[in-house]
C-alpha positions as YAML, in Angstrom:
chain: A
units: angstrom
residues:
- id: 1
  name: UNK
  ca: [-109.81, 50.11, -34.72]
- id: 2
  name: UNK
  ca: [-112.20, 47.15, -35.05]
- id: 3
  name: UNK
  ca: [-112.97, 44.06, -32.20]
- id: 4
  name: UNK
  ca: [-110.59, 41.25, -32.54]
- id: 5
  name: UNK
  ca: [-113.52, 39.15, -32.01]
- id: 6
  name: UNK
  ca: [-116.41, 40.13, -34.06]
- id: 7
  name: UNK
  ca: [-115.57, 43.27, -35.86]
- id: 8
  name: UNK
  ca: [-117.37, 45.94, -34.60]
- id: 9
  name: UNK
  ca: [-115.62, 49.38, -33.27]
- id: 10
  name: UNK
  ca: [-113.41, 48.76, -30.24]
- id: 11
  name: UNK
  ca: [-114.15, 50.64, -27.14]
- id: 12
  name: UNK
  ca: [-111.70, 48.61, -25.11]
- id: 13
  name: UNK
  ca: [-107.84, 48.29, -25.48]
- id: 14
  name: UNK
  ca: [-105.57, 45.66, -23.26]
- id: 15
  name: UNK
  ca: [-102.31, 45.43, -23.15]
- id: 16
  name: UNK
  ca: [-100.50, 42.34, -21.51]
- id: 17
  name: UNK
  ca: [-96.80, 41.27, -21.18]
- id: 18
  name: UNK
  ca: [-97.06, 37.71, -21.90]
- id: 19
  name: UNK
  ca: [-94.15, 35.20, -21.67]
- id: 20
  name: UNK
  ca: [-91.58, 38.25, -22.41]
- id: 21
  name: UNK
  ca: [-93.45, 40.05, -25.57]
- id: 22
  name: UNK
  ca: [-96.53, 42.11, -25.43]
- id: 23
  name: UNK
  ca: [-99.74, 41.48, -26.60]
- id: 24
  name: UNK
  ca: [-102.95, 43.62, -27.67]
- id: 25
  name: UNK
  ca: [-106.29, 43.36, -28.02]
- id: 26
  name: UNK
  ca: [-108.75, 45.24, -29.03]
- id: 27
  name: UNK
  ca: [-112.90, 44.75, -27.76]
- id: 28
  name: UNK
  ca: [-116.07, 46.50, -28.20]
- id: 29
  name: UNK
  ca: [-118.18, 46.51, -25.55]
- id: 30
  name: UNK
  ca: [-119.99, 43.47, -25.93]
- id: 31
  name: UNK
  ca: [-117.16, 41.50, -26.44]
- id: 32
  name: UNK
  ca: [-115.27, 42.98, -23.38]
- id: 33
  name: UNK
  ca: [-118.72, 42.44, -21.12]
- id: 34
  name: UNK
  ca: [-118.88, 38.48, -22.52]
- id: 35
  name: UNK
  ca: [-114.79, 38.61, -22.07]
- id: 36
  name: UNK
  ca: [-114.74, 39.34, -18.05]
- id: 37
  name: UNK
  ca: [-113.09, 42.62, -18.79]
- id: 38
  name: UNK
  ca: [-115.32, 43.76, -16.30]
- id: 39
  name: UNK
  ca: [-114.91, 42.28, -13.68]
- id: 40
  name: UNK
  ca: [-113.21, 43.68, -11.07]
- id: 41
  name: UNK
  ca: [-111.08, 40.41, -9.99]
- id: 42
  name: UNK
  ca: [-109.38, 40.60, -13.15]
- id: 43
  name: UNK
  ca: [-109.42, 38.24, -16.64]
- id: 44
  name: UNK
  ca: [-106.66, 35.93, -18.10]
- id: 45
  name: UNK
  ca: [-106.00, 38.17, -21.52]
- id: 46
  name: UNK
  ca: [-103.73, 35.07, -22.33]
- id: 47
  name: UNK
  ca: [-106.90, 33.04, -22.57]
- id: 48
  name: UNK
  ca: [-108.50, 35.66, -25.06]
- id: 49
  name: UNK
  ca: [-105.77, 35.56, -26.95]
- id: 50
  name: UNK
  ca: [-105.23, 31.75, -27.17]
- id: 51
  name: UNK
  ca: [-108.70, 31.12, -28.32]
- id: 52
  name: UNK
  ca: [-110.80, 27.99, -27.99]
- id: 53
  name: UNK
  ca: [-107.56, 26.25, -27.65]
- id: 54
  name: UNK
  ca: [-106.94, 27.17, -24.42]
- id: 55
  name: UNK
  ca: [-108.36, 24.60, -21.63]
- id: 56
  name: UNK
  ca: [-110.59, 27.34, -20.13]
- id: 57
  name: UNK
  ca: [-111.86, 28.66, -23.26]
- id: 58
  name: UNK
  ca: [-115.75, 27.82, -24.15]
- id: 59
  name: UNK
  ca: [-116.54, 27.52, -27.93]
- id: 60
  name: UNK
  ca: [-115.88, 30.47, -29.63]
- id: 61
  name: UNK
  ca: [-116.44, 32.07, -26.30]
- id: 62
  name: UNK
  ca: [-113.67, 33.71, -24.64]
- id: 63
  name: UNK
  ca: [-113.39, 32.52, -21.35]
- id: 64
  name: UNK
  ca: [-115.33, 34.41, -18.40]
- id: 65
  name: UNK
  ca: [-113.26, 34.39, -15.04]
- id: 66
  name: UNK
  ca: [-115.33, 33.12, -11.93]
- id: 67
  name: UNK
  ca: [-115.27, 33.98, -8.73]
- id: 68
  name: UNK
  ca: [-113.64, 31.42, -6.41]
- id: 69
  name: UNK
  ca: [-115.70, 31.31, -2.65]
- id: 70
  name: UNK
  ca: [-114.15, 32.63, -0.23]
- id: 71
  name: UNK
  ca: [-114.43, 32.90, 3.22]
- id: 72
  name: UNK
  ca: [-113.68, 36.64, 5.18]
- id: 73
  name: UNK
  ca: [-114.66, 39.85, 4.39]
- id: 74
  name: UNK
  ca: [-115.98, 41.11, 1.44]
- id: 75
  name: UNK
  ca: [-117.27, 44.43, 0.20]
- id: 76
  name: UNK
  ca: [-120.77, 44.93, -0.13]
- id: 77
  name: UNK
  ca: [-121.15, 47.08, -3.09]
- id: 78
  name: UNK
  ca: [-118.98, 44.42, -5.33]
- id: 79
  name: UNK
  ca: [-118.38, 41.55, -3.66]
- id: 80
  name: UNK
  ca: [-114.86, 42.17, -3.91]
- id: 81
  name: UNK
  ca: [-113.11, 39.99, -1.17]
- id: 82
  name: UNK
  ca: [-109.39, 40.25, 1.01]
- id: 83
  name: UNK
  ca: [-107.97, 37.27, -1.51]
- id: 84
  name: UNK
  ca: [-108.95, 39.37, -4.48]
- id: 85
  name: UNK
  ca: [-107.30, 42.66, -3.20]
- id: 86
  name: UNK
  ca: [-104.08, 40.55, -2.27]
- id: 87
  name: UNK
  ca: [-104.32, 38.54, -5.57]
- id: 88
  name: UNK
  ca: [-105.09, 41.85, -8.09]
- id: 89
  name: UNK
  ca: [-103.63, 44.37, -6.21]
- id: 90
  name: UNK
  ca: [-106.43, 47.24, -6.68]
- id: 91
  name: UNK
  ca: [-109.73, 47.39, -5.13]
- id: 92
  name: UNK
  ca: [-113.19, 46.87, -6.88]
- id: 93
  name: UNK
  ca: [-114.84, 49.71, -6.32]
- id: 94
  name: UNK
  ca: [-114.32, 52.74, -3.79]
- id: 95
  name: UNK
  ca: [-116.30, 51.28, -0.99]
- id: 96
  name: UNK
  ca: [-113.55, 48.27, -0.93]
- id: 97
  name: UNK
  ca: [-111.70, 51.16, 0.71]
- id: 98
  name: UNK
  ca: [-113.67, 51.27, 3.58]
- id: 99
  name: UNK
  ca: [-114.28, 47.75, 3.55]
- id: 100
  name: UNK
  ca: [-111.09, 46.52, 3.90]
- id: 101
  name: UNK
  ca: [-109.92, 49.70, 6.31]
- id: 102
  name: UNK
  ca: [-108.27, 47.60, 8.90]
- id: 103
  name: UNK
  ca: [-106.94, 45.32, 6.40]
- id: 104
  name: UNK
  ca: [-105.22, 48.24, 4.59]
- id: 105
  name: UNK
  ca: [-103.98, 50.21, 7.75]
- id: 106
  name: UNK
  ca: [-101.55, 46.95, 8.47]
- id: 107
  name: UNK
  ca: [-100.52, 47.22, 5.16]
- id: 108
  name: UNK
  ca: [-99.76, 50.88, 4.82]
- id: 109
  name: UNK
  ca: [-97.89, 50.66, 8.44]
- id: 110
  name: UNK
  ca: [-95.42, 47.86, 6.78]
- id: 111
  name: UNK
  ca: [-94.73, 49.97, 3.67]
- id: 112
  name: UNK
  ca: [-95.03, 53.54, 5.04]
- id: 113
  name: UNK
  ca: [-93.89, 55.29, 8.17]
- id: 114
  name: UNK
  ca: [-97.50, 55.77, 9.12]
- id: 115
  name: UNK
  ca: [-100.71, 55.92, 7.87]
- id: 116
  name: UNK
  ca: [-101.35, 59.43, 7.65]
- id: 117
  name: UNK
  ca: [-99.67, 61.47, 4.46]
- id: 118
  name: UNK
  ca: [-97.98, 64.92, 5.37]
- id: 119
  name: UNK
  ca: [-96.58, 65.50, 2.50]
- id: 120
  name: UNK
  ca: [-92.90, 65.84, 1.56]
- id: 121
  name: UNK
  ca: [-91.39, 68.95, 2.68]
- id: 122
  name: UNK
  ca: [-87.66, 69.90, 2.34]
- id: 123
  name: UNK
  ca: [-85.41, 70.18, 5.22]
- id: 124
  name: UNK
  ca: [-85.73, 74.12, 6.36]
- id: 125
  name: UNK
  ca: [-88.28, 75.30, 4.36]
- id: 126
  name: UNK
  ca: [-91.49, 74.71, 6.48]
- id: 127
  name: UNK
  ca: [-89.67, 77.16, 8.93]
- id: 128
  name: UNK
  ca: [-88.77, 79.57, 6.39]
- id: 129
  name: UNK
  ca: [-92.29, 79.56, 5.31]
- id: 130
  name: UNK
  ca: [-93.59, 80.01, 9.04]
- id: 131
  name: UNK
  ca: [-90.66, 82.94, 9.38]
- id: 132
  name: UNK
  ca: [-92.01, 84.83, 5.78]
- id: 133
  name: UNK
  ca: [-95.50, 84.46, 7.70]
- id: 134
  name: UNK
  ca: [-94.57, 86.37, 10.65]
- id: 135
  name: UNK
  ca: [-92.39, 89.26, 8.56]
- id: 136
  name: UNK
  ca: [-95.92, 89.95, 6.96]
- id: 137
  name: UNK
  ca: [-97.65, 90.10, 10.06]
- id: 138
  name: UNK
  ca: [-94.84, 92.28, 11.75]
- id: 139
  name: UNK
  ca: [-94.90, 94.87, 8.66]
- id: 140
  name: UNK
  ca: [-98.83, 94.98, 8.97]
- id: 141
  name: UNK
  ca: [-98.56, 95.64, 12.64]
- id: 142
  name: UNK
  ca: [-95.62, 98.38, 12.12]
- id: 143
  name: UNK
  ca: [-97.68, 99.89, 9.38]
- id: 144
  name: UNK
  ca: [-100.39, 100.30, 11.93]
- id: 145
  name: UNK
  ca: [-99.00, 101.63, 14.16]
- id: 146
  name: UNK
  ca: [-97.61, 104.02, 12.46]
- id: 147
  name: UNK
  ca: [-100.56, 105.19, 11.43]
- id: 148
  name: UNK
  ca: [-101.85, 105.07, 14.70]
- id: 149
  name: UNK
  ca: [-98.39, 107.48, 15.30]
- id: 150
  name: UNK
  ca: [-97.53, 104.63, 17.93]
- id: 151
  name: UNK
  ca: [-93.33, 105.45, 17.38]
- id: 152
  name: UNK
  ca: [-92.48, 103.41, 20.64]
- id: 153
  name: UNK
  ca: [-94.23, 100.11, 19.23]
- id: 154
  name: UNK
  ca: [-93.07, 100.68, 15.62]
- id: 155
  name: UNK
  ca: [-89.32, 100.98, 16.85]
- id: 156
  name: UNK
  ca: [-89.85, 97.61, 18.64]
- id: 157
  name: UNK
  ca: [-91.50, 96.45, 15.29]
- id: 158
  name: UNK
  ca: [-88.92, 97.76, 13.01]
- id: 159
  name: UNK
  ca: [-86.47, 96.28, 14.54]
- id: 160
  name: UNK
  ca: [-87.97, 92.89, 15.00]
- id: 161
  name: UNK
  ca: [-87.96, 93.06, 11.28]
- id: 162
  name: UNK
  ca: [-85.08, 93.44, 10.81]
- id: 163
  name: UNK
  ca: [-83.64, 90.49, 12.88]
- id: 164
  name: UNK
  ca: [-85.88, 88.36, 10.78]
- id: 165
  name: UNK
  ca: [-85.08, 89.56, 7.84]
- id: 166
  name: UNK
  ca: [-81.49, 88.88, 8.89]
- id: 167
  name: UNK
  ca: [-82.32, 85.37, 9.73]
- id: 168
  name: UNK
  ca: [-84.54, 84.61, 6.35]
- id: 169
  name: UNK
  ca: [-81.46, 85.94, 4.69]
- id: 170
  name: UNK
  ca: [-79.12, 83.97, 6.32]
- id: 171
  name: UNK
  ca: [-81.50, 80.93, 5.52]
- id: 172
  name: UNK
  ca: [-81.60, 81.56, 2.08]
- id: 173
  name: UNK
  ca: [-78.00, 82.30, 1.95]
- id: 174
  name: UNK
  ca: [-77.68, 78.10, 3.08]
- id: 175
  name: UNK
  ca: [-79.73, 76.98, 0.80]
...
C-alpha cells in the first residue's frame, strides 16, 4: 500500500471513527514524522484527512499538533504532562509510569479494589491447590519412612492421607 500523501510505501496505518464512519490512512514514515503521528499527545487524523481545508492545516502540510504549556508535573524522558495522560488516556513513554506514580495510584484505587493485582482465583481452588501440596509432601514423607522401616510414623502418615484424600474428593465432588 502506497502514502496517501506522497506515494511512497506506507509504513504507518490509522484508523479513526469519525462522525459515525471510519476512516483510513495510510503514511510512510516521513509523512507520519511531518504528520504528528509521533507524538505521543496524540494527532487530529480528521485534520489529515480534511486537507488544507481544514483551519489548522498548513499548505499542503498536514497539520502538526503542538503542545499546549502546562503547568504540573511532567515526565522527563518525554515531556509528557498529567493533562496529556487525562486527555489521551496512555502514557508517553514507560518512565510516565513512574512519573505520574502518585497520580496513577488515586486512579487505580477509584477503579480497582486496590492497587496491587493478585490475580483472579476461583472460589475453593487456592485451597485445593494448597491441600494437593500437602498430599505430595505427606506421600514423600510416608515413602520415607518406610524406607527408613519407621511403621509407627507411616501408619500416622497413611492415614493422614487418607483423610485428605477424603477431603480433596469431597472438594472435587462440589465443584
Amino acid at each position: 500500500m502506497d502514502c496517501d500523501k506522497c506515494g511512497k510505501p506506507a509504513k504507518v496505518h490509522l484508523t479513526q471513527l469519525v462522525g459515525g464512519q471510519v476512516k483510513k490512512i495510510a503514511l510512510c514514515n516521513e509523512c507520519a514524522g511531518e504528520s504528528g503521528v509521533t507524538d505521543p499527545t496524540g494527532f487530529a487524523l480528521a485534520d489529515m484527512l480534511l486537507g488544507p481545508t481544514s483551519p489548522s492545516a498548513g499548505k499542503g502540510k498536514a497539520p502538526v499538533v503542538s503542545n499546549p504549556v502546562v503547568a504540573g508535573p511532567a515526565c522527563p524522558t518525554c515531556g509528557f504532562t498529567l493533562n496529556d495522560l487525562k486527555r489521551v488516556r496512555r502514557f508517553g513513554c514507560g518512565d510516565c509510569y513512574k512519573a505520574f506514580r502518585s497520580e496513577v495510584s488515586q486512579m487505580l484505587r477509584g477503579m480497582h479494589k486496590g492497587t496491587v493485582h493478585s490475580g483472579k482465583v476461583p472460589d475453593g481452588l487456592m485451597e485445593m491447590q494448597q491441600r494437593k501440596m500437602r498430599l505430595e509432601e505427606l506421600r514423600e514423607k510416608l515413602e520415607s519412612a518406610i524406607g527408613s522401616e519407621n511403621y509407627e510414623d507411616a501408619a500416622a502418615l497413611r492415614d493422614e492421607i487418607l483423610g485428605l484424600e477424603g477431603e480433596i474428593s469431597g472438594m472435587e465432588g462440589k465443584s
